[in-house]
N, C-alpha and C positions, 0 to 999 in steps of 0.2 A: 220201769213203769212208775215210778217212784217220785220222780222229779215232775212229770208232771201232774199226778193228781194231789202231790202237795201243794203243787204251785197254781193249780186250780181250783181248790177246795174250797176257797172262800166264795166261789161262783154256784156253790152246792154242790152237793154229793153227785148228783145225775149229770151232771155236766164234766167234773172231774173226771167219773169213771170215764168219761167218753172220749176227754180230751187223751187221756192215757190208751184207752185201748186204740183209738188213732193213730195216735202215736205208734204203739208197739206196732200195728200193721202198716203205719206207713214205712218203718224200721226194717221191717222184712223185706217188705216187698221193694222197695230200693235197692237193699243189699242184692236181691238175689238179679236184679232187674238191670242193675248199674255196673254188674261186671263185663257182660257183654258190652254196654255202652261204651262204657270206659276204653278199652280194648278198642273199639269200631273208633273214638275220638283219635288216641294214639296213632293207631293205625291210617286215619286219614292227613297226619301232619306231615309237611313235608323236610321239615328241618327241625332241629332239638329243640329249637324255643316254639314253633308253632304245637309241635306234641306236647310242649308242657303245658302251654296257655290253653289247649284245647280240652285237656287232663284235668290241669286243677281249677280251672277259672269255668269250662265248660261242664263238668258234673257238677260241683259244686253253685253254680248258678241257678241252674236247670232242677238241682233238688230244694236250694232254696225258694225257689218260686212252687215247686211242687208243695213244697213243707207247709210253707206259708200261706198259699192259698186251699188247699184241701182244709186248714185247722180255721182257717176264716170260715170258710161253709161250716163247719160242725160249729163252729159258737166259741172255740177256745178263749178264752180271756187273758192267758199268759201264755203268748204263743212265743216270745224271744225267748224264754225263761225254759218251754218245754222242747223248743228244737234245740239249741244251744248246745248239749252235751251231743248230739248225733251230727249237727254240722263240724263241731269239732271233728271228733272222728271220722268226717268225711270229707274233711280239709287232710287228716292225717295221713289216712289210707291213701288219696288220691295221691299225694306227692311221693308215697312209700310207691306207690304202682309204678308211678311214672318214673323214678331213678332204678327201679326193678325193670322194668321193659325196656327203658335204654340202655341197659348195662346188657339184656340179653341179644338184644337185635345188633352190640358191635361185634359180635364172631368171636370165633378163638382165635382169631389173632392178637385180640389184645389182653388174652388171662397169660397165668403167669405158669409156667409149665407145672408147678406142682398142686394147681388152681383149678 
């Protein structure tokens, strides 16, 4: 919460607190919102390169546009500055998911017997 009412404080206090508590709620509610997504994206690819562009290019898109446009409505004024550290992280997670979900859906045929 930190990152953006610093980075918005010069817009005033009532606008900072707000850009940040959007923040943190849009934070939430992605995370909790995006793992079914995520999962449904995977799930509808049909070959390794289409589940990963679907994973990382398709959450990752679809939250940037969410990010960016909800903080437009509220008034944020340093909107690169205050998503930036969560689209990080959800640049990171998606590609941790997506070499985690492919590594599961190849079987046990391809772990190694003591694996």
């Amino acid at each position: 919460m930190g990152i953006p009412l610093w980075h918005n404080w010069p817009a005033g206090p009532p606008l900072a607190l707000l850009a940040a508590a959007t923040q943190f709620a849009l934070s939430f509610s992605l995370a909790v919102t995006f793992s079914a997504y995520i999962q449904w994206l995977f799930d509808t690819g049909s070959r390794a390169l289409s589940k990963f562009l679907n994973v990382v290019v398709g959450t990752n898109l679809t939250a940037l546009g969410l990010l960016v446009g909800v903080h437009k409505i509220m008034g944020t004024t340093a909107i690169l500055v205050t998503i930036t550290p969560n689209m990080v992280m959800a640049l990171l997670g998606s590609v941790a998911f997506y070499f985690r979900a492919q590594r599961a859906t190849r079987g046990p045929e391809n772990k190694t017997q003591d694996g």
